[in-house]
C-alpha positions in Angstrom: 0.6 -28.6 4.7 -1.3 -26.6 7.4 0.3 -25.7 10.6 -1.5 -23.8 13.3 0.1 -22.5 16.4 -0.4 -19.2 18.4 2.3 -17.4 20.0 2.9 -17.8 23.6 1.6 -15.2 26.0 4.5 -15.4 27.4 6.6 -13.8 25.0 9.1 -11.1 26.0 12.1 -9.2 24.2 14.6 -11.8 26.1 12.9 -14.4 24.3 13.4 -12.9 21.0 16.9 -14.1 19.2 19.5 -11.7 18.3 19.9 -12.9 15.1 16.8 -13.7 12.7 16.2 -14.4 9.1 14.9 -11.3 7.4 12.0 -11.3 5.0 11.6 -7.8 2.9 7.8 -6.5 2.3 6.5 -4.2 -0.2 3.4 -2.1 0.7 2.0 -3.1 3.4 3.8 -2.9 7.0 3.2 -4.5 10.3 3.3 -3.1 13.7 3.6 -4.9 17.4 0.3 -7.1 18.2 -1.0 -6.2 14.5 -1.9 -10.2 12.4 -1.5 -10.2 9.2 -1.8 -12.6 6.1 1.1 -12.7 3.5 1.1 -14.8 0.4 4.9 -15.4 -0.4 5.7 -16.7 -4.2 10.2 -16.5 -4.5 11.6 -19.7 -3.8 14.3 -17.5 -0.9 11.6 -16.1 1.0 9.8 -19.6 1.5 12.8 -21.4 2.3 13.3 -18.6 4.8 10.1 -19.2 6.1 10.6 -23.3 6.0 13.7 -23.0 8.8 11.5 -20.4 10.6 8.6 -23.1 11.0 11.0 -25.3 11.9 12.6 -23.0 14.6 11.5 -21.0 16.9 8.8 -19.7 14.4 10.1 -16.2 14.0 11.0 -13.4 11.7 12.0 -10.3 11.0 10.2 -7.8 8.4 11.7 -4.7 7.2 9.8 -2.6 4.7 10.9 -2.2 1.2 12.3 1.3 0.0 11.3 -0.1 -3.9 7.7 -1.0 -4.5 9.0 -3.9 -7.3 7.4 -7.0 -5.9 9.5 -9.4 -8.3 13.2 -8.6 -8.1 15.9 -9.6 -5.0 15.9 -6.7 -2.8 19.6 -6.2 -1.1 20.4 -4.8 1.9 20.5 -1.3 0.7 16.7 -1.7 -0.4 15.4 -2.1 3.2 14.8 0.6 6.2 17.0 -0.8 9.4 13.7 -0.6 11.5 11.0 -3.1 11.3 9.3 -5.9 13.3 9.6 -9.3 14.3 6.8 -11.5 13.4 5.8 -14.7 14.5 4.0 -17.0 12.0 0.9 -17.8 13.5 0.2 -20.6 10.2 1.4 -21.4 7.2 0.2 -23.4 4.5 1.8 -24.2 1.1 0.0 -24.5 -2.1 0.7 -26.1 -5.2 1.5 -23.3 -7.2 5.1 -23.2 -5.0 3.1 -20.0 -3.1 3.3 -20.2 0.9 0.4 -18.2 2.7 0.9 -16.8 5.9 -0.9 -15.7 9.1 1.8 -13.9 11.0 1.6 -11.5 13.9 4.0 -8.7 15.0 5.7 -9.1 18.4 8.1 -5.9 18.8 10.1 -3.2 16.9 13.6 -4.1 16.1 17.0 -2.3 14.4 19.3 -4.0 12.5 22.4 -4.1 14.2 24.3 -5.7 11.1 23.4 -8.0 8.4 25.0 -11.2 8.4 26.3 -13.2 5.2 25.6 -17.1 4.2 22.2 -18.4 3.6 20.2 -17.9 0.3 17.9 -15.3 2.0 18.8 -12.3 4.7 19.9 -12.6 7.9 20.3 -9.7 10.3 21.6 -9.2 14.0 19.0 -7.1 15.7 18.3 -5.1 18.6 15.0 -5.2 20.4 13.6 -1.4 20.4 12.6 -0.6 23.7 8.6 1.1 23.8 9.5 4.6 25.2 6.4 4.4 27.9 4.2 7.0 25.4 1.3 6.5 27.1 2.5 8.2 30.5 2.9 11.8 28.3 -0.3 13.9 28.7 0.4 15.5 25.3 -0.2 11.0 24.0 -2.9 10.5 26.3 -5.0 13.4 24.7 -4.2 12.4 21.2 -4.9 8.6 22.1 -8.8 10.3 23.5 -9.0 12.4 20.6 -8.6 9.4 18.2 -10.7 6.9 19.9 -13.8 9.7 19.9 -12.9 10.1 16.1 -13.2 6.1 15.5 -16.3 5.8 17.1 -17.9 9.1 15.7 -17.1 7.1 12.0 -18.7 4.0 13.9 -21.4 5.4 14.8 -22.7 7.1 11.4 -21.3 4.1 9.3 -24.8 2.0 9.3 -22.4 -0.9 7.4 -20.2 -1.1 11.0 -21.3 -3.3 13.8 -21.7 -1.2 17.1 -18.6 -3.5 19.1 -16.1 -1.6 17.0 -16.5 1.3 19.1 -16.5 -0.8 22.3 -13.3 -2.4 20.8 -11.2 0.6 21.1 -11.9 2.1 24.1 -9.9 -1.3 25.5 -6.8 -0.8 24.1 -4.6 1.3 25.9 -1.2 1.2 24.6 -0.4 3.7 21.8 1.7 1.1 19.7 -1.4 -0.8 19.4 -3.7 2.0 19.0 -1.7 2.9 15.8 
């Protein structure tokens, strides 16, 4: 089954629930506007991600503070920070695996987690972004790293040329991370 939607542009923190399923990651993290694939193999985490697609399409992803892929992490295993994610696709393969294409929308807390279903649930609070970019102190570092980038671009024969033009666009320091 192949599903393939993108995420409104019209999404804003009012628009995100207060209360989302919770899916735990292991090495890897995801940050607001980042995509990223996910290949999901326990049954909890693609049920979670069944009433997701069958919702409002998002999630919540909190990073792991054990790196063991196979066990049931509990709440005590997670940070309380993370971000909500909306899947982008999903597409399930025979092998009971569930790949994703998910992208992050905003930085949440965990307010509380919330008992009853087979995987997490969590009551959340939208972070708010703290306006970084307005700091001089930011603005320098945010120069400073887009000179470095393109520097690398520019004696990496293996990197196309746009990937320097690429950065100088963005201009918020939560995407620039």
């Amino acid at each position: 089954m192949d599903d393939l939607r993108h995420p409104s542009a019209n999404i804003t923190t009012d628009s995100i629930p207060k209360k989302i399923p919770i899916l735990p990651i292991v090495d890897t993290n995801l940050f607001p506007k980042m995509v990223l694939p996910l290949v999901l193999i326990q049954k909890e985490a693609i049920e979670l991600i069944d009433e997701a697609m069958a919702g409002n399409r998002m999630l919540g992803l909190l990073l792991s503070k054990r790196a063991d892929l196979d066990s049931k992490h509990r709440t005590d295993d997670l940070h309380r920070i993370g971000t909500v994610a909306m899947i982008l696709r999903m597409s399930k393969m025979e092998d009971e695996k569930a790949q994703l294409l998910i992208q992050g929308l905003d930085r949440f807390k965990v307010v509380k987690f919330l008992p009853g279903k087979q995987y997490m649930q969590a009551e959340i609070a939208v972070m708010e972004n703290r306006n970084a970019d307005r700091n001089k102190e930011n603005r320098a570092l945010m120069a400073n790293i887009v000179e470095q980038y393109e520097n690398i671009v520019a004696l990496s024969p293996g990197l196309p040329s746009e990937m320097g033009h690429m950065i100088k666009s963005l201009q918020e320091p939560n995407v620039l991370a």
